[in-house]
N, C-alpha and C positions, 0 to 999 in steps of 0.2 A: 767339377765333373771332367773326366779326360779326355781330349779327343779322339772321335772315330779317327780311323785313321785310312784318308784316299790319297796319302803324297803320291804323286808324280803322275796319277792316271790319265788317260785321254776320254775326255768327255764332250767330244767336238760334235757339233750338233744334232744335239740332243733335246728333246720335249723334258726339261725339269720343273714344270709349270707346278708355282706352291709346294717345290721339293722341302721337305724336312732335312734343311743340315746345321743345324745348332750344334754349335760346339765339334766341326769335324774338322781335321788335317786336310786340307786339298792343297798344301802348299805344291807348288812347282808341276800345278794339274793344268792342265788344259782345258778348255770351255769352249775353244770359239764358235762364235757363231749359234749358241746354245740360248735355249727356249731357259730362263729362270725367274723369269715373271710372279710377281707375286711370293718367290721361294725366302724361307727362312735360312737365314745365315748366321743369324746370334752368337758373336763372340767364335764366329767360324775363323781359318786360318785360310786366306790364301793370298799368302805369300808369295810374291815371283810367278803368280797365277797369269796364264793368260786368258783373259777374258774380252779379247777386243771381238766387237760387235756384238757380243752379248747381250739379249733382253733382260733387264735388271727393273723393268719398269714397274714398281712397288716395292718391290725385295726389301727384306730385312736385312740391313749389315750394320745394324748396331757394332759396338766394338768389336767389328771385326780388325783383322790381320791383314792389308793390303801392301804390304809395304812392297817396292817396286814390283805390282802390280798391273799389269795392260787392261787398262780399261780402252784403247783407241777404239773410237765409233760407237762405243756400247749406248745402250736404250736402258737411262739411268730414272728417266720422269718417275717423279715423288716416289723416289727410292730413300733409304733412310742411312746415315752412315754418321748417325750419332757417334758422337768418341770413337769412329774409327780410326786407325793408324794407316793413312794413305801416302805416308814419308815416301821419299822419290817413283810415285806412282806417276805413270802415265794416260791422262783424262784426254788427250786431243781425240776433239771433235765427237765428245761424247755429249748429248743430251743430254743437260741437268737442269731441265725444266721441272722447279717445284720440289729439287731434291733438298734435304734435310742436311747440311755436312754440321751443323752443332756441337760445338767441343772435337771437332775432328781433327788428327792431324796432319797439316798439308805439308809439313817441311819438303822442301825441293819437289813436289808435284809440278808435272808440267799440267797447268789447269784452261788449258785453250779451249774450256767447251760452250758447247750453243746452247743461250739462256742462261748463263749466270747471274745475269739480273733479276733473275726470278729463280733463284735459290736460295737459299737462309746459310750464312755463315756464323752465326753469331755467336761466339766466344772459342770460334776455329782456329788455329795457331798453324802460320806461316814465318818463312824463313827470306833470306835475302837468294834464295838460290830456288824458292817457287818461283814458276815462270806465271802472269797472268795476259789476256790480251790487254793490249793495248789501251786506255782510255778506261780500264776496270779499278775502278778503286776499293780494294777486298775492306782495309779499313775501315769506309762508310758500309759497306753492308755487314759489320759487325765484327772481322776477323781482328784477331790480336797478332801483332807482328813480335817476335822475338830476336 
């Protein structure tokens, strides 16, 4: 299916609560600070999206498209980002308490977030240029290093 297509729009705080966007273009869109709690994102694109402080807490981001993407600050708790492509995305100090990152990929992500211990990495693929904090060992919680 093709994507909708929202490149570049501003969608700065904004009520998206359980928006439907499966399958849309938001690359290079703006978000901050934006309500998307609970929203569908399925195999969405965004790309170079800024998203920092955004509510993401439940959201679907199955395969989505985050590649350097601003997640900074965002409200990601048991968010899903199965086989997402999070390649040098920025997660500082984002919430991922309970989120799903499974098959995702973190190459060069900065992933300095609160609660990683209580995340699921497992079969996630990192690079020698993902930053983690300190004393976080991604390997034991299941990530494969390439």
């Amino acid at each position: 299916m093709p994507y909708d297509n929202l490149i570049g729009v501003s969608l700065d705080n904004l009520n998206l609560h359980r928006a439907e966007l499966e399958n849309t273009n938001l690359s290079t869109s703006s978000l901050i600070d934006s309500n998307l709690r609970g929203a569908f994102l399925y195999n969405a694109s965004l790309e170079r999206c800024n998203l920092q402080g955004t509510n993401l807490i439940t959201a679907d981001l199955r395969k989505t498209n985050l590649v350097q993407a601003n997640l900074k600050g965002c409200l990601a708790n048991f968010a899903l980002f199965n086989e997402a492509n999070l390649e040098n995305a920025n997660l500082i100090d984002a919430n991922v308490d309970g989120t799903d990152f499974q098959g995702a990929v973190l190459r060069g992500a900065i992933m300095k977030c609160y609660h990683l211990d209580k995340a699921n990495f497992k079969n996630s693929i990192f690079d020698d240029k993902t930053v983690w904090p300190d004393n976080f060992d991604a390997i034991q919680k299941g990530a494969i290093k390439v």
